[in-house]
C-alpha atoms as a printed R data frame, in Angstrom:
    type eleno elety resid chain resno      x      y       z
1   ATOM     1    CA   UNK     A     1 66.193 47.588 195.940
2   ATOM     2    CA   UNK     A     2 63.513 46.437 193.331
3   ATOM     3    CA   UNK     A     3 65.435 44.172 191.039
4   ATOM     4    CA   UNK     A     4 61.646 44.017 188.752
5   ATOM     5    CA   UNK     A     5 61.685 47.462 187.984
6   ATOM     6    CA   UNK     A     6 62.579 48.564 184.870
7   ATOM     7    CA   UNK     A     7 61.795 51.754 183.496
8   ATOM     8    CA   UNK     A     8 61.714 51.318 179.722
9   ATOM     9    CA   UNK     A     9 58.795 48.723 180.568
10  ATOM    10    CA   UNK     A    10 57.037 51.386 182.071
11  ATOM    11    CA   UNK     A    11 57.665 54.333 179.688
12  ATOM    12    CA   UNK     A    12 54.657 55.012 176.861
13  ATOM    13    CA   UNK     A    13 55.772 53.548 173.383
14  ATOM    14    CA   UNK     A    14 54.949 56.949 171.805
15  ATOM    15    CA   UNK     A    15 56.789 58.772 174.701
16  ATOM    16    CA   UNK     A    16 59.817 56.841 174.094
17  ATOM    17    CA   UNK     A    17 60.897 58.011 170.946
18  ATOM    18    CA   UNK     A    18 58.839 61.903 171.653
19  ATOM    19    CA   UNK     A    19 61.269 64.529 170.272
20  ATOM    20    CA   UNK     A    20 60.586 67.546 172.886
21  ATOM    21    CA   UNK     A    21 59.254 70.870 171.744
22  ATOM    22    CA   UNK     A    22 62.191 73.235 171.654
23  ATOM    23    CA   UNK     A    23 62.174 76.590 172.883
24  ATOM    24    CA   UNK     A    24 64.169 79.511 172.068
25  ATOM    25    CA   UNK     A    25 64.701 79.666 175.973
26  ATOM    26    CA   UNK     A    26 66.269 76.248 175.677
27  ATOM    27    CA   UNK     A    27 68.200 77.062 172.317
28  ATOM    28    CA   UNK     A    28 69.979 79.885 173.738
29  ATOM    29    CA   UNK     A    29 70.653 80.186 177.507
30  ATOM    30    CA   UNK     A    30 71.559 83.463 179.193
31  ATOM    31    CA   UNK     A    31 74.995 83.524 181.119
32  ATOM    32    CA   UNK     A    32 74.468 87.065 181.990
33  ATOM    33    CA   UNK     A    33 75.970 88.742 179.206
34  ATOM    34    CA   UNK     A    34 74.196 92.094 177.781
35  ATOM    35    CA   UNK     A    35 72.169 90.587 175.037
36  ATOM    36    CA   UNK     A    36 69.872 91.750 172.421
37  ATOM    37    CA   UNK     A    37 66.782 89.265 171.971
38  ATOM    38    CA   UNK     A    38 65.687 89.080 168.923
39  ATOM    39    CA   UNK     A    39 64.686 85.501 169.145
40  ATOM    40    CA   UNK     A    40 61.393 84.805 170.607
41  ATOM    41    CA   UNK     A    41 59.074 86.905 169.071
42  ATOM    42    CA   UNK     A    42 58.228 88.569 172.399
43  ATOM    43    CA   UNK     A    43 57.405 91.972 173.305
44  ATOM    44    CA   UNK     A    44 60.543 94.468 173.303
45  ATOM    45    CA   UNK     A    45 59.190 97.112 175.647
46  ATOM    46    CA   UNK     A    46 60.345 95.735 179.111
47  ATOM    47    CA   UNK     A    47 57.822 95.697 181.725
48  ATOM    48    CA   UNK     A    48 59.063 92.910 184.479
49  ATOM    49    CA   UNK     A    49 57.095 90.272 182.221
50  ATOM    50    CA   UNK     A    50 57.374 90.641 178.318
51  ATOM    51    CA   UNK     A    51 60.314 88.314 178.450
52  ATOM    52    CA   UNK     A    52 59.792 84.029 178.328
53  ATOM    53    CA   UNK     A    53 60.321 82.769 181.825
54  ATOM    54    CA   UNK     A    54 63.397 80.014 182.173
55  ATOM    55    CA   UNK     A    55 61.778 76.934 180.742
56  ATOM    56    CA   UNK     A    56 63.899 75.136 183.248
57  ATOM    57    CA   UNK     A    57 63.407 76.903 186.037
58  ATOM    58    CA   UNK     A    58 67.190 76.802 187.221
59  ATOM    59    CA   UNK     A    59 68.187 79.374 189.631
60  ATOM    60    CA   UNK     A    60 64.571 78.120 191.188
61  ATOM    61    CA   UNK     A    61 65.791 74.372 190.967
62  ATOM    62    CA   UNK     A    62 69.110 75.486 191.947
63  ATOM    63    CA   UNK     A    63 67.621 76.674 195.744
64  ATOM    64    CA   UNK     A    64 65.723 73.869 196.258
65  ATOM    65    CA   UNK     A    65 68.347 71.216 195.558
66  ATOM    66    CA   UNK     A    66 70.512 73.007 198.524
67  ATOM    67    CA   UNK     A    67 67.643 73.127 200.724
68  ATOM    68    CA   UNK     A    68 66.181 69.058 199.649
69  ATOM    69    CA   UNK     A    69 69.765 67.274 199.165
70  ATOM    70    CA   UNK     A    70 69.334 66.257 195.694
71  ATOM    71    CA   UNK     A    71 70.678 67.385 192.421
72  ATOM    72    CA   UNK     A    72 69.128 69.912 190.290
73  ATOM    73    CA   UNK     A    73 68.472 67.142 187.521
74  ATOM    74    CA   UNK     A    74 66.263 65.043 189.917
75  ATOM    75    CA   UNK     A    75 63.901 67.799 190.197
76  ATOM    76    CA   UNK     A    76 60.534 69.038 187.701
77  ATOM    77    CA   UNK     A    77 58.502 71.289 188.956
78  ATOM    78    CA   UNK     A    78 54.723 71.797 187.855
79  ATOM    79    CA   UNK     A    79 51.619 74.020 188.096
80  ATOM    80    CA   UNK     A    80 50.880 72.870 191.067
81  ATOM    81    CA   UNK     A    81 51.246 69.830 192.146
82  ATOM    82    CA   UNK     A    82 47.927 67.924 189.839
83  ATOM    83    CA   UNK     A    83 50.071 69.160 186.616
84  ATOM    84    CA   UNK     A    84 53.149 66.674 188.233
85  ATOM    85    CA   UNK     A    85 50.791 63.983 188.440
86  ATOM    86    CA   UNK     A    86 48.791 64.549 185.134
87  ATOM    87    CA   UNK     A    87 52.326 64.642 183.667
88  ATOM    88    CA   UNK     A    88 53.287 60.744 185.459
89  ATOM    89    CA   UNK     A    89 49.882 59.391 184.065
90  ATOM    90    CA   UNK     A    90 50.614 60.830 180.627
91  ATOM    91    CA   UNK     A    91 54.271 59.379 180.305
92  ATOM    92    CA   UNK     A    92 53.422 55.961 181.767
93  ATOM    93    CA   UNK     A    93 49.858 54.850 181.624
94  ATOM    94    CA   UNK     A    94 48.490 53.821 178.152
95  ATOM    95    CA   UNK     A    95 44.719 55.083 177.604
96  ATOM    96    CA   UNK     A    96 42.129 52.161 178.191
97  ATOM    97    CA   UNK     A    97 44.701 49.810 178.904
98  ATOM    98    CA   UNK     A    98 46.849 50.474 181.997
99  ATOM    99    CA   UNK     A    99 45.596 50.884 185.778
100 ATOM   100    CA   UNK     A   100 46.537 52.801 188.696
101 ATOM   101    CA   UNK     A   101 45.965 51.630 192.100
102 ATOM   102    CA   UNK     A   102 45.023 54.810 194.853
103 ATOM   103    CA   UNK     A   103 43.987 53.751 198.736
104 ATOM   104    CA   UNK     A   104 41.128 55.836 199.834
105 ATOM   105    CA   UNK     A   105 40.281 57.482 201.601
106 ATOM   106    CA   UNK     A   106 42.654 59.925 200.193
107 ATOM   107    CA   UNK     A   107 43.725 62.715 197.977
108 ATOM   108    CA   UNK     A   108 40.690 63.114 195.816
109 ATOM   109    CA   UNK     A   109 42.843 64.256 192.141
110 ATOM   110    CA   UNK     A   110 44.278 61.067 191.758
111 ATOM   111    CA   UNK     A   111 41.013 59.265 190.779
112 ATOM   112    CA   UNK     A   112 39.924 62.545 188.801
113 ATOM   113    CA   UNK     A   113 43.293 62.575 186.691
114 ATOM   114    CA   UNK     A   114 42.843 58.791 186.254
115 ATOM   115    CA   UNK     A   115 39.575 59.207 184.450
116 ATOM   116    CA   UNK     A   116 40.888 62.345 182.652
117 ATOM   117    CA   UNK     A   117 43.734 60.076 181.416
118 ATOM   118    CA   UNK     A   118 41.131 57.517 180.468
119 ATOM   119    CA   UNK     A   119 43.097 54.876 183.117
120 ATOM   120    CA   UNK     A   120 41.208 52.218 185.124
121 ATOM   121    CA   UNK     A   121 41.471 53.153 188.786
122 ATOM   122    CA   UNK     A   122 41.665 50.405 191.054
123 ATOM   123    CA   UNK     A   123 40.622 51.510 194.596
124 ATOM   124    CA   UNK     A   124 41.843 49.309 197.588
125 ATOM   125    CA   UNK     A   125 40.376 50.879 200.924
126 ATOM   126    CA   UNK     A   126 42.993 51.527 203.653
127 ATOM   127    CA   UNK     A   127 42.714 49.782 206.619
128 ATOM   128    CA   UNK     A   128 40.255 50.784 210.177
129 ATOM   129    CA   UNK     A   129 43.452 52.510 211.718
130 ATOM   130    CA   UNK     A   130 43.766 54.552 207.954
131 ATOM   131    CA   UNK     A   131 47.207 52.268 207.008
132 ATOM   132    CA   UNK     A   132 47.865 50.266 203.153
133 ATOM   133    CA   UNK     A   133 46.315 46.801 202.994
134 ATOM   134    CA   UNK     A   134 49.383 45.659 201.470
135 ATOM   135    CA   UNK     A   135 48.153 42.069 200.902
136 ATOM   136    CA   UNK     A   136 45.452 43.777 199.185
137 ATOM   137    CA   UNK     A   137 47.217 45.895 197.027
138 ATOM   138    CA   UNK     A   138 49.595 43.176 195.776
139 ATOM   139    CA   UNK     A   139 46.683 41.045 194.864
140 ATOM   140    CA   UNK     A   140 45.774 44.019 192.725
141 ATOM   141    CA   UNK     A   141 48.403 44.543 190.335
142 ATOM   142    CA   UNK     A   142 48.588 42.869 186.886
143 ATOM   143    CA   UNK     A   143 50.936 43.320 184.008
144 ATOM   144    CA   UNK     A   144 49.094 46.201 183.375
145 ATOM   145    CA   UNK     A   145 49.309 48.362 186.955
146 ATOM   146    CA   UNK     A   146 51.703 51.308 186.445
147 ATOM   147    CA   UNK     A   147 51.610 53.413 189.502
148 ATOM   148    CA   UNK     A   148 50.485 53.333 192.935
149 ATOM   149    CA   UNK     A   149 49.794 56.446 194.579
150 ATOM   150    CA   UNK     A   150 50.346 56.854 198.394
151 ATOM   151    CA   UNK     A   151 49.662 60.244 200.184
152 ATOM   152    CA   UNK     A   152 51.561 59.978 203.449
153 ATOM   153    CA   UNK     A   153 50.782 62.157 205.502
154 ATOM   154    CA   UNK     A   154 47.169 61.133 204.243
155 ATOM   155    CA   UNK     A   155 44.426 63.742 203.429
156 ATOM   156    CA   UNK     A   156 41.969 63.524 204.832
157 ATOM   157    CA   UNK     A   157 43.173 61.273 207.760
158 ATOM   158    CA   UNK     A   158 46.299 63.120 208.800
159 ATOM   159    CA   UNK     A   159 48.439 59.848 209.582
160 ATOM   160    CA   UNK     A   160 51.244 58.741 207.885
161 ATOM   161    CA   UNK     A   161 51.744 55.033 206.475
162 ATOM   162    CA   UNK     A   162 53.960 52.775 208.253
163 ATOM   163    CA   UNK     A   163 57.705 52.511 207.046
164 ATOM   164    CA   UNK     A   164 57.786 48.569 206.400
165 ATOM   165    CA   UNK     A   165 54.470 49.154 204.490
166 ATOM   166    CA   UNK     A   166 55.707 51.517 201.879
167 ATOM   167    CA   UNK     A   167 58.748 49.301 201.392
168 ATOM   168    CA   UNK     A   168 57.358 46.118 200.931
169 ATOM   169    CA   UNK     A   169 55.134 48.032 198.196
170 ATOM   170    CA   UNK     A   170 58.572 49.788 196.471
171 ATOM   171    CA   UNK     A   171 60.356 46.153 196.697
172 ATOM   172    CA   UNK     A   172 57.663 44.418 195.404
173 ATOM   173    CA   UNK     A   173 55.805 46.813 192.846
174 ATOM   174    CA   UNK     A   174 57.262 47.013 189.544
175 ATOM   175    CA   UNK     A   175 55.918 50.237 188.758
176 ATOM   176    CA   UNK     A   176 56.026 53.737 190.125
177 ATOM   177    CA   UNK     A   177 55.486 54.557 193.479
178 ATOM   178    CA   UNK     A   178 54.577 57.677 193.785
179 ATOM   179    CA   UNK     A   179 54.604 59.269 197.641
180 ATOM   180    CA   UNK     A   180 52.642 62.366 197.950
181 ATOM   181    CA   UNK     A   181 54.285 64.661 200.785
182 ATOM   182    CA   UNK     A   182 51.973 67.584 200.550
183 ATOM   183    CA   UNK     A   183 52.228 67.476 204.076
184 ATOM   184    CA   UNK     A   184 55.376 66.021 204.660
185 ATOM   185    CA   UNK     A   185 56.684 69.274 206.667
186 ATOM   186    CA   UNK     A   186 53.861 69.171 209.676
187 ATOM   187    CA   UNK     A   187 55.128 65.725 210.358
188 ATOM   188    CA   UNK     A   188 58.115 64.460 212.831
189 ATOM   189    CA   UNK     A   189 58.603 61.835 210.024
190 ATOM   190    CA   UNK     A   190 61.457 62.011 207.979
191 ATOM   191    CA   UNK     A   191 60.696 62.157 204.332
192 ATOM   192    CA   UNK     A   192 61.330 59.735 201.709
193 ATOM   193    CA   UNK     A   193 63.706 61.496 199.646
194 ATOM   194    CA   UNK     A   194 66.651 59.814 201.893
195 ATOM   195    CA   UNK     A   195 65.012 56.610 200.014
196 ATOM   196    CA   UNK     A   196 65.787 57.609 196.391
197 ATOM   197    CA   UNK     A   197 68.896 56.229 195.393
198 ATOM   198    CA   UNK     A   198 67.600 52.777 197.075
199 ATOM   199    CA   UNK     A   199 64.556 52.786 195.259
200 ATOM   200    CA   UNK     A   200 64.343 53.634 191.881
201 ATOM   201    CA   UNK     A   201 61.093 53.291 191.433
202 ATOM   202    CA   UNK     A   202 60.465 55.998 193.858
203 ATOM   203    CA   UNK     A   203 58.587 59.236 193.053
204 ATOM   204    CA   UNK     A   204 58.136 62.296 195.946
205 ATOM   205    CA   UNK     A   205 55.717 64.849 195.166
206 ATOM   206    CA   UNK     A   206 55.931 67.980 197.466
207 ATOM   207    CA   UNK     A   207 54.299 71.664 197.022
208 ATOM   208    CA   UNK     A   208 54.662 75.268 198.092
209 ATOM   209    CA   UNK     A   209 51.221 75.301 198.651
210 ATOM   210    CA   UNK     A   210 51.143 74.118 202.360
211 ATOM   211    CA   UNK     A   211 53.880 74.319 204.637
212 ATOM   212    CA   UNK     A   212 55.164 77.099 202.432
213 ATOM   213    CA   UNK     A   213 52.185 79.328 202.475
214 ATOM   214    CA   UNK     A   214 51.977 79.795 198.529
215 ATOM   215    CA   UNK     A   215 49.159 77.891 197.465
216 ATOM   216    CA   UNK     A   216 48.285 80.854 195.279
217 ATOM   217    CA   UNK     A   217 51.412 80.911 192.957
218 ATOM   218    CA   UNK     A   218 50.660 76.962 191.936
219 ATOM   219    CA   UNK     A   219 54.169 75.674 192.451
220 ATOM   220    CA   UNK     A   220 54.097 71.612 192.503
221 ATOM   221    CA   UNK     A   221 57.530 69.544 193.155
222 ATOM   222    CA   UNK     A   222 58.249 66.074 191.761
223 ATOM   223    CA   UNK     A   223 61.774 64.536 192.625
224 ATOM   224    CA   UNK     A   224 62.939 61.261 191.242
225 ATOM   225    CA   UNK     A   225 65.920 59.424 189.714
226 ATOM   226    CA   UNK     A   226 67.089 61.361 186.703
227 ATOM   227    CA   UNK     A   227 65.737 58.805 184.278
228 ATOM   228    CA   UNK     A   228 62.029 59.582 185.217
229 ATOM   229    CA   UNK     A   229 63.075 63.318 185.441
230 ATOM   230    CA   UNK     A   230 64.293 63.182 181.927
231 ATOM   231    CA   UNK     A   231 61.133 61.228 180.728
232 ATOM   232    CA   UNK     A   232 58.908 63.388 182.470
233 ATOM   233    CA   UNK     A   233 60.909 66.925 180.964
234 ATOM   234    CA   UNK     A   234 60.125 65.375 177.487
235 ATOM   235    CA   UNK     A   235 56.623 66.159 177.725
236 ATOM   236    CA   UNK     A   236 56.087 69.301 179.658
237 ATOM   237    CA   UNK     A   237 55.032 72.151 178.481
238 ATOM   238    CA   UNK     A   238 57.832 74.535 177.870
239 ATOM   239    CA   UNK     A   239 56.564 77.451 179.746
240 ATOM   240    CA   UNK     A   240 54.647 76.106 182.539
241 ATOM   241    CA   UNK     A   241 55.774 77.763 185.608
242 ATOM   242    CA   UNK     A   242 55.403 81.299 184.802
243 ATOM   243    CA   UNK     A   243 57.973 84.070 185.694
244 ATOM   244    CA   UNK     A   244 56.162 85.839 188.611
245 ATOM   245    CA   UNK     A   245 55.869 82.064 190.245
246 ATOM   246    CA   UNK     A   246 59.632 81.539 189.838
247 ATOM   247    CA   UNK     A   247 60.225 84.838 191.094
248 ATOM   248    CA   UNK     A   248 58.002 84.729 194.301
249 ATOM   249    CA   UNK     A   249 59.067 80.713 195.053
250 ATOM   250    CA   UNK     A   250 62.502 82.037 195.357
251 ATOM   251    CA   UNK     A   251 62.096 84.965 197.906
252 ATOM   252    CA   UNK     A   252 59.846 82.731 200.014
253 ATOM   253    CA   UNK     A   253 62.901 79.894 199.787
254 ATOM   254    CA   UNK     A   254 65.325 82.144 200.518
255 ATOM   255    CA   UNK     A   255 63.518 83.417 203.731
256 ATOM   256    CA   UNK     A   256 62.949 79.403 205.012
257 ATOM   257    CA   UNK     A   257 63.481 80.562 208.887
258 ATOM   258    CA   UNK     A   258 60.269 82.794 208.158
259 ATOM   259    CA   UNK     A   259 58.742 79.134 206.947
260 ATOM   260    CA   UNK     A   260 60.306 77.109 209.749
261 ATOM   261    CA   UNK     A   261 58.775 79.710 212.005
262 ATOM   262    CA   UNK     A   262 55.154 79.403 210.596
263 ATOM   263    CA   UNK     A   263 55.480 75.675 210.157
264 ATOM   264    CA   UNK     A   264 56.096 75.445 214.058
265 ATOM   265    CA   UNK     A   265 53.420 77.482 215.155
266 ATOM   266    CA   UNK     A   266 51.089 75.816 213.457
267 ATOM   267    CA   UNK     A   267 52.208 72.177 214.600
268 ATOM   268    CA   UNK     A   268 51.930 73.720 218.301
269 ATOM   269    CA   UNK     A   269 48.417 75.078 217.719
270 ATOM   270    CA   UNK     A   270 47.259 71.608 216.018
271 ATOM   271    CA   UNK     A   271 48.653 70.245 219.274
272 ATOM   272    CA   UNK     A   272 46.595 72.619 221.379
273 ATOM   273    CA   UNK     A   273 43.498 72.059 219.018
274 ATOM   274    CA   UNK     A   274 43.316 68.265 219.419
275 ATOM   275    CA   UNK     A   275 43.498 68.503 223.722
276 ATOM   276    CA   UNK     A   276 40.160 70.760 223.112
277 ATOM   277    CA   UNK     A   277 38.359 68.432 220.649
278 ATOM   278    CA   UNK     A   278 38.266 65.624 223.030
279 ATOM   279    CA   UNK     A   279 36.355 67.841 225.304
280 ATOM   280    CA   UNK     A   280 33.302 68.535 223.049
281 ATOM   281    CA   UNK     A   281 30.724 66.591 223.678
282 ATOM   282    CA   UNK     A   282 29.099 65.680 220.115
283 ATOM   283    CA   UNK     A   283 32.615 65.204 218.832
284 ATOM   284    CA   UNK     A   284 33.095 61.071 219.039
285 ATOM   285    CA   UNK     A   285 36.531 60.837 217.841
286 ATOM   286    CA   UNK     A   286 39.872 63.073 217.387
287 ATOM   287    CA   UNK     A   287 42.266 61.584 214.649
288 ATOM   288    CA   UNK     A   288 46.274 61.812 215.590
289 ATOM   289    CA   UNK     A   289 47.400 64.011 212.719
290 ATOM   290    CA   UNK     A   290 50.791 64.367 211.349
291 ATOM   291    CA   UNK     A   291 49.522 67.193 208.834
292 ATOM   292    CA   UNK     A   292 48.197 70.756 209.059
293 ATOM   293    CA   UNK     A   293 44.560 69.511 209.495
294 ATOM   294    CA   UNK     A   294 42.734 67.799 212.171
295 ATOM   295    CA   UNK     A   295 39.694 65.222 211.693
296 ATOM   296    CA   UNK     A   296 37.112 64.316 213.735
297 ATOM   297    CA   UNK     A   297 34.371 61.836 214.124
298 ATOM   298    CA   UNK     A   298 31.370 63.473 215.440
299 ATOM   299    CA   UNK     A   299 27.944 62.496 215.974
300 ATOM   300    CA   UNK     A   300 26.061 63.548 212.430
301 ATOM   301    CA   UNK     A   301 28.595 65.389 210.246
302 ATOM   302    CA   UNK     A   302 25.697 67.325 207.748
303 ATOM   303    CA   UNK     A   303 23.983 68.677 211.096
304 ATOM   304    CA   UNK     A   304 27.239 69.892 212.517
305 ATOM   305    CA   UNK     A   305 28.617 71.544 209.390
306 ATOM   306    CA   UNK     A   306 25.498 73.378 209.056
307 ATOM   307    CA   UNK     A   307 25.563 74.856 212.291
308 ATOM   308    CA   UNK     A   308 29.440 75.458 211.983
309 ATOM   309    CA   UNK     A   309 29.485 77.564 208.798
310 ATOM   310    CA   UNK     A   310 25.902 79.306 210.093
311 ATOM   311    CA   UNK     A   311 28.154 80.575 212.910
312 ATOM   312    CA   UNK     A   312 30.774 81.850 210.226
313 ATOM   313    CA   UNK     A   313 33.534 79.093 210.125
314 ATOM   314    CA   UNK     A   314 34.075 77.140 206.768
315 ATOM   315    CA   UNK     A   315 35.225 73.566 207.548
316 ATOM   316    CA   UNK     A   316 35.356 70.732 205.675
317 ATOM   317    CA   UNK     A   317 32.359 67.933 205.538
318 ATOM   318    CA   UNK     A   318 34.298 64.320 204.313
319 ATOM   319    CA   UNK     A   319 31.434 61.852 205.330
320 ATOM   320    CA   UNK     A   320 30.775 60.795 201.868
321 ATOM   321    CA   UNK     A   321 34.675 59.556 201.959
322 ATOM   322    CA   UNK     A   322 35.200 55.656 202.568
323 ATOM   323    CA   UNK     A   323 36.256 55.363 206.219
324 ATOM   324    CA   UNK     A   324 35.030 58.465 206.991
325 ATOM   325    CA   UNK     A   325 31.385 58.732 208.032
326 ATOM   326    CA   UNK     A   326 30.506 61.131 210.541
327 ATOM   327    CA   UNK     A   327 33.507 63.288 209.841
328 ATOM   328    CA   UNK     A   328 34.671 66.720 209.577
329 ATOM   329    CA   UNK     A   329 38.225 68.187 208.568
330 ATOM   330    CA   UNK     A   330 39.369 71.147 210.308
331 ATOM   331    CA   UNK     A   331 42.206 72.957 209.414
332 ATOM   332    CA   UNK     A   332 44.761 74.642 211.573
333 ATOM   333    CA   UNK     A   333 44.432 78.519 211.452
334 ATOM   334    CA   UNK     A   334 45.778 81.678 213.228
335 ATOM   335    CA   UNK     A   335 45.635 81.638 216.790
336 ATOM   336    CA   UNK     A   336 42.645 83.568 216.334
337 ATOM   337    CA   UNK     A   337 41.055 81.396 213.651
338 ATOM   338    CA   UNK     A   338 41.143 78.655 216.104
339 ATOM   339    CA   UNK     A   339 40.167 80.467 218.773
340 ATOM   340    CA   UNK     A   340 36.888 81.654 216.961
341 ATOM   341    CA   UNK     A   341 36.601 77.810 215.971
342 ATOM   342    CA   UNK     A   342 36.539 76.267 219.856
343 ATOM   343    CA   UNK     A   343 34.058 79.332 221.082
344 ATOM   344    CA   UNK     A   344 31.934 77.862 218.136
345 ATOM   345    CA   UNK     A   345 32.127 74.088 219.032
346 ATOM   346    CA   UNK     A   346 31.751 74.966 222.662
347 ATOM   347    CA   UNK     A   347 28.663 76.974 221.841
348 ATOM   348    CA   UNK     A   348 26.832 74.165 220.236
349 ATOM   349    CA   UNK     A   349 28.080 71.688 222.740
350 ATOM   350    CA   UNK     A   350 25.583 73.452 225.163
């Protein structure tokens, strides 16, 4: 527990008192009954999509509080994850006066979003073996430091942060903590989200875009105590997951042993992946990975990417990241994909 935290501290003085923007989705609620809608100003001519999506999202929320153990009112969901986080920096962090603290190397958006938001990012590099410098971090924070963002499993490392790390930060930290598990599904770890109701500074970002194979419906997750939920709801947009999103989140949901399926194939062909990458010769180092991606140290990173995506296989190129010289990202495909990938590696390694 975090006896410091306090959310009203936290919450924007203009957000405080913000009346939300009220829809007519939100005025008048469908319980099924045959209704004419004359109310919106939409399109009458029905065509799957002339009709306001839920503003809520609830028969979507409704699925994925069964399948994540939480309540319905613990749960916003976004355009994607970045529109979950822009929304956090918005309530909390005042313009040219608060500051974030982000570990890289890591999830590039959350330095982007800072700067969007006009909030000082304070940068404290993770450790050689990619963990938090707690000490550091602590030393970091001011009055002013609102959120701390920690992406665990970490892109582009693949590990994930050590347990006694993350709660020293959440029992010490009087802000948000806010635990990106983009990646949380590729991982033996358990998530966070057993954590809330000890922490209530806690904040879990998930997506659909990974483990789920949707990244092209944008469908972000944040969970959180109902107090941030309700803060957060104040100032979203009232229409911002769109109706062929909800639709196509909820048949994938529904169909989670297809899901589980995929999710375990790839973890066994990242498995198979790394015992083949410490067999080529110009590749220095193979990162454990708890994610969908593997990384690699290898022995000059703008050569090697060259020849890789000459030979028709896009990878990923992260030595300008902290930490990260000399590195390359790959990501686990198809059987085939991967497949193509080693004959490639192999080939240059002669």
């Amino acid at each position: 527990m975090n006896k410091k935290f306090e959310i009203n501290n936290l919450v924007r003085e203009n957000i405080r008192g913000l009346q939300p923007y009220s829809s007519a989705r939100d005025e008048y609620v469908s319980d099924g009954s045959e209704m004419v809608f004359l109310d919106a100003n939409e399109n009458p001519f029905e065509n799957g999509v002339n009709r306001y999506p839920d503003p809520r999202q609830r028969s979507l929320k409704a699925i994925l509080a069964t399948q994540k153990g939480v309540s319905s009112d613990r749960i916003l969901l976004g355009n994607g994850s970045d529109e979950v986080l822009d929304l956090i920096f918005r309530a909390f962090c005042e313009p040219k006066r608060d500051n974030v603290i982000t570990l890289p190397p890591t999830y590039g958006m959350y330095k982007v979003l800072a700067n969007i938001n006009h909030i000082e990012n304070r940068e404290v590099l993770l450790t050689a073996d990619f963990q938090p410098n707690v000490e550091s971090i602590l030393k970091q924070v001011d009055a002013c430091t609102k959120l701390i963002f920690l992406c665990s499993p970490n892109n582009p490392t693949g590990n994930s942060f050590s347990i006694a790390s993350v709660e020293r930060l959440l029992k010490e930290f009087p802000g948000l903590v806010i635990i990106d598990e983009a990646y949380i599904h590729f991982s033996d770890r358990e998530s966070w989200l057993g954590r809330l109701d000890v922490y209530p500074n806690l904040v879990i970002a998930q997506t659909l875009s990974k483990a789920y194979g949707m990244a092209g419906i944008r469908l972000g997750i944040c969970i959180a105590s109902t107090q941030i939920i309700a803060v957060l709801n104040r100032i979203k947009p009232p229409y911002n997951v769109n109706e062929l999103t909800q639709e196509r989140a909820m048949e994938r949901l529904l169909n989670i042993d297809y899901v589980e399926a995929e999710v375990a194939d790839i973890i066994e062909e990242r498995d198979r992946l790394f015992e083949v990458l410490l067999q080529i010769i110009f590749i220095e180092k193979v990162y454990p990975s708890d994610a969908n991606f593997i990384l690699v140290k290898v022995d000059d990173a703008d050569k090697r990417y060259a020849q890789i995506l000459q030979r028709g296989v896009v990878v990923r190129n992260r030595t300008t990241q902290p930490l990260c010289e000399n590195t390359l990202r790959f990501t686990v495909g198809t059987s085939e994909e991967n497949e193509k990938l080693i004959e490639v590696l192999r080939g240059l390694s002669k």
